[in-house]
Kinemage of the C-alpha trace (Angstrom):
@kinemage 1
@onewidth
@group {chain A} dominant
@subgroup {mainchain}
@vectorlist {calphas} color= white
{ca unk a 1} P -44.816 -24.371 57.138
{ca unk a 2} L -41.086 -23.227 56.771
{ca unk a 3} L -40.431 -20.264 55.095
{ca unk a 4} L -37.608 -17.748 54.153
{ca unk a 5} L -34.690 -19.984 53.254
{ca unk a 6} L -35.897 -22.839 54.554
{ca unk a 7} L -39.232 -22.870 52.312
{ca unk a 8} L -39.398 -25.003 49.518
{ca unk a 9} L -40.106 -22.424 46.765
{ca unk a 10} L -37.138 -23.034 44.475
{ca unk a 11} L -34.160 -20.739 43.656
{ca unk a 12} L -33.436 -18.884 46.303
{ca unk a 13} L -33.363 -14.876 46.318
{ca unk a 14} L -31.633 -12.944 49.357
{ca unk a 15} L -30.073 -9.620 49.629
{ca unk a 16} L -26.394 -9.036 50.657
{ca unk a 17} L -24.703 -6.740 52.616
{ca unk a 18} L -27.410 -4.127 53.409
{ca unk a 19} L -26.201 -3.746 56.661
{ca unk a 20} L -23.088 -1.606 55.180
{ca unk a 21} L -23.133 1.759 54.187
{ca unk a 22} L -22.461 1.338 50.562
{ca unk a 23} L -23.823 -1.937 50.178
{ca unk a 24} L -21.088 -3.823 48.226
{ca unk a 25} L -20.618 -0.857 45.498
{ca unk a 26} L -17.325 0.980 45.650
{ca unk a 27} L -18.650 4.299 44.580
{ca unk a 28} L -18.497 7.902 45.081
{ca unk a 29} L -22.316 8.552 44.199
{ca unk a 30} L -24.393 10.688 46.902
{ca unk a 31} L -27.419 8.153 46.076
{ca unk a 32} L -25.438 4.855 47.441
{ca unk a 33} L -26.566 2.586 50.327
{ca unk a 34} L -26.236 4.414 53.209
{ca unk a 35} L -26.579 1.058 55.521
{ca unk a 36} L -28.640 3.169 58.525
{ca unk a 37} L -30.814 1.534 61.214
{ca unk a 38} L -33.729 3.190 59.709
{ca unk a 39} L -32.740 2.333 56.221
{ca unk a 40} L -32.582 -1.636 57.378
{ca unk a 41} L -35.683 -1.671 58.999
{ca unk a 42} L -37.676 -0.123 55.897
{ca unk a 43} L -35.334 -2.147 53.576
{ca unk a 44} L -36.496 -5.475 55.835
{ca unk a 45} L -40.120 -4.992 55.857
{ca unk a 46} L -40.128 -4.208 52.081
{ca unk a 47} L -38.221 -7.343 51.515
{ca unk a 48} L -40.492 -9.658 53.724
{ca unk a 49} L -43.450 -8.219 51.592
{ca unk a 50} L -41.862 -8.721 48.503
{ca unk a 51} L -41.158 -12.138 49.144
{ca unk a 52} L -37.426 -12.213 49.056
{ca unk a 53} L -35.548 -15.001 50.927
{ca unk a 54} L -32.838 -14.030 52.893
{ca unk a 55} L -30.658 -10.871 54.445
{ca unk a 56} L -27.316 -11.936 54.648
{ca unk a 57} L -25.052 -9.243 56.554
{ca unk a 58} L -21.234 -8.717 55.662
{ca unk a 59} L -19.160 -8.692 59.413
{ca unk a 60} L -16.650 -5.439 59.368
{ca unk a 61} L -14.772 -4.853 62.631
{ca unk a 62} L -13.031 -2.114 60.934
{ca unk a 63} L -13.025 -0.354 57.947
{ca unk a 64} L -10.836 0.392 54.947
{ca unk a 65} L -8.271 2.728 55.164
{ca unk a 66} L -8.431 5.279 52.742
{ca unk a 67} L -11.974 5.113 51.566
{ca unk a 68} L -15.623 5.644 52.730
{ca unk a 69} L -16.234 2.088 51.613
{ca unk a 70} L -17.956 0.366 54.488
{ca unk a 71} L -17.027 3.284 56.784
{ca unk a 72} L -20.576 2.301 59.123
{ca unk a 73} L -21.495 -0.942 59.500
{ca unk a 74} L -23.797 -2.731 61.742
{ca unk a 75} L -22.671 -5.535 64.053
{ca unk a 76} L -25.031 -8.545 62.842
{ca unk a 77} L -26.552 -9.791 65.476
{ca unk a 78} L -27.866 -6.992 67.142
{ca unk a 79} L -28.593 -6.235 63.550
{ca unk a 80} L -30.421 -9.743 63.034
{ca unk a 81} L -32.359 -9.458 65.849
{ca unk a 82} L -34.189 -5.865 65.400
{ca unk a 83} L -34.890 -7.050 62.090
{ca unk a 84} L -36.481 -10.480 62.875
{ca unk a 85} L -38.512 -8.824 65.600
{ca unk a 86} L -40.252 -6.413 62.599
{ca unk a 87} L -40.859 -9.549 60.315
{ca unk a 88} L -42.550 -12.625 59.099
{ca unk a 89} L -41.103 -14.576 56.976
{ca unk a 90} L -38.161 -13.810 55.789
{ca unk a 91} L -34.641 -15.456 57.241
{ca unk a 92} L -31.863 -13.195 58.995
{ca unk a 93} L -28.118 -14.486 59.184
{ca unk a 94} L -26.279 -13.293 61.612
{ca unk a 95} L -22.444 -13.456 59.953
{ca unk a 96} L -19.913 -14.354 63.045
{ca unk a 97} L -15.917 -14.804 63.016
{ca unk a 98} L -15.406 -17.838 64.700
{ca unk a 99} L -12.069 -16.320 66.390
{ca unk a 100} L -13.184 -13.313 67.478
{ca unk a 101} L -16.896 -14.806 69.258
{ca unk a 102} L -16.590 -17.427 72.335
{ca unk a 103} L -18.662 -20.298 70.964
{ca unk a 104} L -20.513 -20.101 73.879
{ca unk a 105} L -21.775 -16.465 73.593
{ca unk a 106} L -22.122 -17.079 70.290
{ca unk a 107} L -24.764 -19.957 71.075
{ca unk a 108} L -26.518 -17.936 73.403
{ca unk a 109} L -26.525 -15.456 70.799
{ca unk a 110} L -27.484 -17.045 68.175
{ca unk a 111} L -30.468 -19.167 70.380
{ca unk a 112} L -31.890 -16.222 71.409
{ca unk a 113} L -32.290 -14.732 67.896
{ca unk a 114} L -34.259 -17.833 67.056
{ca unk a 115} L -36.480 -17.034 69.475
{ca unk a 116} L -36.943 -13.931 68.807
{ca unk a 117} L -37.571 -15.026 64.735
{ca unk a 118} L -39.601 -18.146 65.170
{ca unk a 119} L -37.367 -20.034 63.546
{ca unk a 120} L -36.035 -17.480 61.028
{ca unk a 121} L -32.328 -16.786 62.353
{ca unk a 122} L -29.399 -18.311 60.417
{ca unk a 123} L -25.852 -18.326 60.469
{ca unk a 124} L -23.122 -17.313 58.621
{ca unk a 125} L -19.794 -18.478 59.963
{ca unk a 126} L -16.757 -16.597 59.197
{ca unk a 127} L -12.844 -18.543 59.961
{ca unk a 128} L -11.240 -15.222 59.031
{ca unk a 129} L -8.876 -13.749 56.598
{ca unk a 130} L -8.567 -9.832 57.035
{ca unk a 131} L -5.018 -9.509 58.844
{ca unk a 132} L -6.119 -6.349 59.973
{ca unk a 133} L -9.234 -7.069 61.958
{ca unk a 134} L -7.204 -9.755 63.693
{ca unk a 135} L -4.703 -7.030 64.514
{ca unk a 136} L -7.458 -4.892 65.841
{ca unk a 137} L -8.392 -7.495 68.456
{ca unk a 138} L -4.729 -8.195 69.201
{ca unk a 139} L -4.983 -11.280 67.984
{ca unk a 140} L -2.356 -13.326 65.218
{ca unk a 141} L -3.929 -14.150 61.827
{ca unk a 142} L -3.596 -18.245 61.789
{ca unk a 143} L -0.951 -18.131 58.821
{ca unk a 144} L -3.190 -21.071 56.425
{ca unk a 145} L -6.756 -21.838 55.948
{ca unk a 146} L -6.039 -25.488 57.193
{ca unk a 147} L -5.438 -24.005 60.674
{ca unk a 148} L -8.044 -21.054 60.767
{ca unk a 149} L -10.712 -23.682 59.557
{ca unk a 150} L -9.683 -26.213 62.388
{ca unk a 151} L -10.483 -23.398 64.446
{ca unk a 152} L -13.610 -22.624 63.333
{ca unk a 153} L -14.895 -26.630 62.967
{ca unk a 154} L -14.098 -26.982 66.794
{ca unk a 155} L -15.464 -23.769 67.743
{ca unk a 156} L -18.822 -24.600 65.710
{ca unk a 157} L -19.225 -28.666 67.142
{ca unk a 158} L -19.229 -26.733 70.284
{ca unk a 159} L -21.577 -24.175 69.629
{ca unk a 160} L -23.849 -27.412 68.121
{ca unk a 161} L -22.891 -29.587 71.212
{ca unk a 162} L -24.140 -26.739 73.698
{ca unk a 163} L -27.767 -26.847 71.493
{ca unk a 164} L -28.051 -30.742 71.666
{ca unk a 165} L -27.034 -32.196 74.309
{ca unk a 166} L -29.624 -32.451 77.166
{ca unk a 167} L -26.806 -32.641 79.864
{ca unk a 168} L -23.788 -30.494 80.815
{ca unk a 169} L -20.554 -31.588 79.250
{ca unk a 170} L -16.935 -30.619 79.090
{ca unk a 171} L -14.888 -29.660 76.041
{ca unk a 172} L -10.835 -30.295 76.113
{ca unk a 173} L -9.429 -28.935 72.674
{ca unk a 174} L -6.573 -27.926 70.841
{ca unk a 175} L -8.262 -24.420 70.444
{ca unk a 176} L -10.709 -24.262 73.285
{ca unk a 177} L -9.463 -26.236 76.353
{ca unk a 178} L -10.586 -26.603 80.098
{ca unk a 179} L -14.373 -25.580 79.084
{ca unk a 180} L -15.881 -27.150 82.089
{ca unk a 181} L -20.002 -27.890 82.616
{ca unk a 182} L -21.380 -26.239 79.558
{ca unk a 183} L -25.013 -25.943 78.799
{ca unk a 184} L -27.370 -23.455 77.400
{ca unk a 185} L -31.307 -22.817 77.681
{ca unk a 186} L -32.920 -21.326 75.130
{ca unk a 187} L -32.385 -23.728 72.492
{ca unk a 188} L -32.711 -22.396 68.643
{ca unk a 189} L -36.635 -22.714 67.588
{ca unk a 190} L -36.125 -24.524 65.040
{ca unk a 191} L -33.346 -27.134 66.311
{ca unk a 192} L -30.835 -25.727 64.687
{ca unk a 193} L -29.697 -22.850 62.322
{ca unk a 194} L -29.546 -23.117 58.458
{ca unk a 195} L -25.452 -22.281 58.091
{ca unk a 196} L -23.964 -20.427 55.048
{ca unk a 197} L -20.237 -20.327 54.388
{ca unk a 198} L -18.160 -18.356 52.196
{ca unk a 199} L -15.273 -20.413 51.069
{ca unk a 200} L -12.639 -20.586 48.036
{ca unk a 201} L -9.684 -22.697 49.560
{ca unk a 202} L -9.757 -26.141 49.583
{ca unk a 203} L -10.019 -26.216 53.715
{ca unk a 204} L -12.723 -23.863 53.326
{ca unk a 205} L -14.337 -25.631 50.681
{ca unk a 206} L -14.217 -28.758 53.375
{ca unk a 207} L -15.728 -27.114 55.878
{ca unk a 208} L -18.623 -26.103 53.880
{ca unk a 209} L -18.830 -29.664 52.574
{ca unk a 210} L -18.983 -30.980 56.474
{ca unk a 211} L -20.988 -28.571 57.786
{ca unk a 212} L -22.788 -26.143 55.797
{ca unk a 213} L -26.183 -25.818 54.271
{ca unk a 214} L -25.173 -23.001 51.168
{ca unk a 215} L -21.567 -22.579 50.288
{ca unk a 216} L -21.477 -18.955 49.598
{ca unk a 217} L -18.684 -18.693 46.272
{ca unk a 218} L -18.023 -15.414 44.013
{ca unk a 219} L -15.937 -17.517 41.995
{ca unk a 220} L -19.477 -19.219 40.377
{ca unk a 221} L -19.857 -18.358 36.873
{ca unk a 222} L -22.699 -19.892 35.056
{ca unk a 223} L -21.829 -20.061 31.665
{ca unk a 224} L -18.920 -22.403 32.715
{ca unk a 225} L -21.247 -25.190 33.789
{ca unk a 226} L -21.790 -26.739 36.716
{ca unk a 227} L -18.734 -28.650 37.731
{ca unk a 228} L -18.608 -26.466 40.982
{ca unk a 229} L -21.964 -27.242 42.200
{ca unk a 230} L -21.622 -31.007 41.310
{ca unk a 231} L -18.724 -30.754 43.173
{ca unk a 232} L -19.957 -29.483 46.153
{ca unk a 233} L -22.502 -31.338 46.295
{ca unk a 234} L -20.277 -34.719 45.872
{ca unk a 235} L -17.971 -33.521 48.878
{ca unk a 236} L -21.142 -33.209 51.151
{ca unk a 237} L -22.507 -36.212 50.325
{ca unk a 238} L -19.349 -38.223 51.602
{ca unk a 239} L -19.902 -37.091 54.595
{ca unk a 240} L -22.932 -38.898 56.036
{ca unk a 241} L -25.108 -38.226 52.970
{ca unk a 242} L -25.657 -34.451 53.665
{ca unk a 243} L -26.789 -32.472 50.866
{ca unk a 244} L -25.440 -28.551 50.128
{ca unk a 245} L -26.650 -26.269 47.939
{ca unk a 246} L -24.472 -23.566 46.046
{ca unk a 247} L -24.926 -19.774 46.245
{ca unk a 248} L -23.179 -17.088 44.758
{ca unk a 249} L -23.523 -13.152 44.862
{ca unk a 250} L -24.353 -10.408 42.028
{ca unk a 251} L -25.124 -6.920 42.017
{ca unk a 252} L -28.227 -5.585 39.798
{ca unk a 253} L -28.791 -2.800 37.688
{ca unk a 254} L -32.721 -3.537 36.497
{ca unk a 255} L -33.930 -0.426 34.513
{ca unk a 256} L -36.398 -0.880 31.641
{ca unk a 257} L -34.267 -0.442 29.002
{ca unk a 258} L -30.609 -1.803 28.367
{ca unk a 259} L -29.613 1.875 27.848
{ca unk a 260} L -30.695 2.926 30.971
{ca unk a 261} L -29.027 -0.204 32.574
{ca unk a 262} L -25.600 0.743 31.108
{ca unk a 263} L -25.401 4.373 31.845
{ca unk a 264} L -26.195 3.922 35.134
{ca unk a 265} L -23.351 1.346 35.490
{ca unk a 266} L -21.124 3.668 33.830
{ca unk a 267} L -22.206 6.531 36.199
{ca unk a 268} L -21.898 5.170 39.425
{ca unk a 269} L -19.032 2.560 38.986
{ca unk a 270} L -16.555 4.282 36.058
{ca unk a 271} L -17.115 7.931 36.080
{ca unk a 272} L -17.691 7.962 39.824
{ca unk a 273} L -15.899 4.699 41.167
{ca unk a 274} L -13.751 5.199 44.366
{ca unk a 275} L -10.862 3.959 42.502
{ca unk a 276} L -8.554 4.097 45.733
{ca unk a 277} L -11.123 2.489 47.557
{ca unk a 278} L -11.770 -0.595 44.650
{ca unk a 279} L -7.735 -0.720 45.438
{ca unk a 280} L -7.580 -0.958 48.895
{ca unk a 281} L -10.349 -3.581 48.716
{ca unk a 282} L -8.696 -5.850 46.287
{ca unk a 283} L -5.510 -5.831 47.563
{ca unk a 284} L -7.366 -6.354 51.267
{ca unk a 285} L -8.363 -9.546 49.552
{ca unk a 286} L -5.342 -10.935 48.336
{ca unk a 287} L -5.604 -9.442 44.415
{ca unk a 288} L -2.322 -8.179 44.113
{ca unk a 289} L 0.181 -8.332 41.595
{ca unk a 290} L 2.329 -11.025 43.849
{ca unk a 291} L -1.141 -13.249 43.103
{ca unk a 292} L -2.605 -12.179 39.364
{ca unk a 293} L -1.097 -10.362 36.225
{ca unk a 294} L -1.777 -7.070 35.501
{ca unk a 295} L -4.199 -8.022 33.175
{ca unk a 296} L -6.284 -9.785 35.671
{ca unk a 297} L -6.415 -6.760 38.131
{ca unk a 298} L -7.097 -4.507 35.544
{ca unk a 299} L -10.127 -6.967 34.459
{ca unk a 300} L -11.210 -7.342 38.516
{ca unk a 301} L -11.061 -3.689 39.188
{ca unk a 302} L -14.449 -2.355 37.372
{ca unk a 303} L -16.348 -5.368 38.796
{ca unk a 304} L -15.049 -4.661 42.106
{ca unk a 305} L -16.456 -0.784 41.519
{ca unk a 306} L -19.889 -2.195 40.821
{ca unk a 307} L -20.458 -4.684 42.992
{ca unk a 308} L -16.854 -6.022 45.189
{ca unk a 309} L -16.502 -8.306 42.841
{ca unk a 310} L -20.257 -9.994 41.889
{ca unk a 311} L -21.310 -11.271 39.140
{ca unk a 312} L -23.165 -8.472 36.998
{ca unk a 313} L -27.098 -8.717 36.207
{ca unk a 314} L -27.772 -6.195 34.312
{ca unk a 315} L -29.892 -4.671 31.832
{ca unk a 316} L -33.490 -5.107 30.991
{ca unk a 317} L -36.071 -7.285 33.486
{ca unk a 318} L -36.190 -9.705 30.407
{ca unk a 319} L -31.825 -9.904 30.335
{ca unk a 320} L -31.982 -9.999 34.615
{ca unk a 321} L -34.011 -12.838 34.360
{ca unk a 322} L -32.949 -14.922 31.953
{ca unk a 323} L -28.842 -14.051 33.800
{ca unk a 324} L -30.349 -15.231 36.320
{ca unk a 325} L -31.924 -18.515 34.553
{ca unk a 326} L -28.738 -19.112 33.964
{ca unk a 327} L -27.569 -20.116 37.529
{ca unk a 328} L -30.755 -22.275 38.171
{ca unk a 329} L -29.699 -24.366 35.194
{ca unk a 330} L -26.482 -24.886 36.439
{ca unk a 331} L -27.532 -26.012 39.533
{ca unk a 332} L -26.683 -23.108 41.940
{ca unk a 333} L -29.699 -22.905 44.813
{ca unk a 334} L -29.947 -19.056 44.951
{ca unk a 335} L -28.222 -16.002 44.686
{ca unk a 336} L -27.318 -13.129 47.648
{ca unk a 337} L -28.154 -9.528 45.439
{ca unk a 338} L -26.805 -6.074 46.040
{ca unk a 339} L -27.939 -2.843 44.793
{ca unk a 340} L -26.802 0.088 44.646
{ca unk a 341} L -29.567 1.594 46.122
{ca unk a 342} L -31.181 -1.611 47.699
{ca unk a 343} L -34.542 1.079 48.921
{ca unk a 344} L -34.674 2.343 45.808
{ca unk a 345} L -34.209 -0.097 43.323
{ca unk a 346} L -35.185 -3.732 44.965
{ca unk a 347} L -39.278 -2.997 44.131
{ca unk a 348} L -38.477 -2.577 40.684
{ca unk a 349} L -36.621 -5.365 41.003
{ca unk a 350} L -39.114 -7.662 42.774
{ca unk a 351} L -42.103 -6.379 40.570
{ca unk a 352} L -40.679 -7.033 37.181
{ca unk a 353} L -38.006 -10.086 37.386
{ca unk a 354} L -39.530 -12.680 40.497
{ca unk a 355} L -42.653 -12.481 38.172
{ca unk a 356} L -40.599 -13.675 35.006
{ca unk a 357} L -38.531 -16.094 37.173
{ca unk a 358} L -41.892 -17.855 38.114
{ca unk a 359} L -43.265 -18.123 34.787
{ca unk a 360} L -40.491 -19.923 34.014
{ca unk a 361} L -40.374 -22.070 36.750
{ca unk a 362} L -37.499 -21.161 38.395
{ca unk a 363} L -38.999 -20.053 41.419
{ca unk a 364} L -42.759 -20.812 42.794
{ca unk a 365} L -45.509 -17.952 44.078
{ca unk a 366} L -45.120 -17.377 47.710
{ca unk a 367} L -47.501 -19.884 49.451
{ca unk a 368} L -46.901 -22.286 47.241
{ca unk a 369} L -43.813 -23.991 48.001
């Protein structure tokens, strides 16, 4: 019986970014994530008990200057693999820059954490877009998606060749040429790895469309519809009848009353945001003023703060739920949730809003998918 991500138990629930120390909140507080090995290991057995999905790890080569922010991370797939070796069920992405991984090490790599899951590993492939992680490798940011994501759709049909084929083969490409007699042995468990992609550009958005299982999108908001995921879905479809589903990311602040909810937001990403930090970040990303008016920064910058830019659930396990409703209406597969204190908070979490979620059909008991 599948389980994790691949299970058929409805909308999807995974948690993002634990691997981090902060998780994906730009704060000051002495209470945030603080992304340890022994934090991830108690955080990962939790979240196989509770029944949650997915761990989906953010890839940092570097981090930000002028801020704690994602000053430790974990590499993630060393990462991946402790954590599928201390549980059952739930699926572990590895998250892997196509330019900065040989595709095949990264099969190798990503075989042998299959093994080591049963089936459990995924992937999460990364063309790139941080200047300054290229620049720590010595390597030259590709100047437009279109060429990064040619990069990365070569590298992966190698990585996929070197799992399928039964006989050695050579590869002569634009970005990998003269790869003579590859093969691999292991071979992923399960055939093959489910693949997530994070992608807003129209070449990313391709990619995802020709080879990706989840397109991974912060730009999803609910109460516009579902044009995006109909979308998505219509691009993958023209190629070979594939079928994609749509996920996007949040952060959660569950407390039992809305009160509680809001103060806490206020606490940890107003009165104690790492405003330089939430800065740096944005402007990392492209949100400048040569890209957005003033009036759009100053609307990113507090979401940024709370959760680097998620959508917010938060409030009451009633209002979680019922945000979160709101995306299985329109059509979106799952959702990848941070916390500000993923240890802390996620049982709360788990014991209060899956239950409401499954009354209302949005998700099925585990077991029964």
């Amino acid at each position: 019986m599948d389980s994790g991500i691949r299970a058929d138990n409805g909308f999807k629930l995974g948690l993002f970014a634990a691997n981090a120390s902060s998780g994906l909140a730009i704060t000051t507080i002495p209470e945030r994530w603080s992304g340890s090995w022994p934090d991830n290991v108690r955080l990962a057995v939790l979240a196989d008990r509770l029944g949650i999905d997915f761990l989906l790890p953010v890839g940092r080569w570097i981090g930000w200057p002028g801020t704690t922010f994602h000053d430790s991370v974990l590499e993630t797939i060393t990462w991946a693999g402790g954590l599928l070796a201390v549980t059952r069920r739930i699926s572990v992405f590895a998250t892997v820059h196509s330019a900065l991984v040989p595709p095949v090490v990264a099969a190798k790599q990503l075989a042998t954490l299959d093994q080591i899951g049963g089936g459990r590993a995924g992937l999460n492939i990364v063309a790139g877009w941080y200047q300054a992680e290229y620049e720590a490798f010595g390597l030259d940011l590709p100047g437009s998606p279109d060429q990064r994501y040619a990069h990365a759709q070569e590298w992966w049909d190698v990585v996929r060749t070197l799992w399928s084929s039964a006989e050695p083969f050579d590869h002569d490409g634009e970005y990998f040429p003269g790869m003579r007699g590859l093969h691999t042995s292991p071979r992923p468990a399960a055939g093959g790895l489910p693949v997530i992609n994070a992608a807003v550009s129209g070449p990313g958005r391709e990619f995802a469309a020709r080879n990706a299982d989840f397109l991974l999108t912060a730009t999803f908001d609910p109460r516009r519809g579902s044009t995006l995921v109909e979308d998505a879905k219509r691009a993958a479809r023209a190629h070979g009848g594939r079928g994609v589903e749509v996920l996007s990311n949040a952060f959660v602040v569950c407390r039992p009353t809305r009160r509680e909810a809001d103060e806490f937001l206020r606490h940890y990403a107003h009165d104690n945001a790492d405003w330089p930090g939430v800065d740096t970040v944005m402007s990392g990303q492209g949100i400048n003023t040569q890209s957005f008016t003033e009036e759009q920064i100053a609307m990113f910058r507090p979401r940024f703060a709370a959760g680097h830019g998620g959508f917010p659930l938060v409030g009451t396990p009633d209002e979680v739920a019922e945000a979160i409703g709101t995306f299985a209406r329109a059509g979106a597969g799952g959702l990848a949730l941070s916390f500000v204190d993923y240890l802390g908070e996620l049982e709360y979490f788990a014991s209060e809003v899956i239950p409401r979620l499954e009354k209302a059909g949005i998700r099925r008991p585990a077991g029964m998918g």
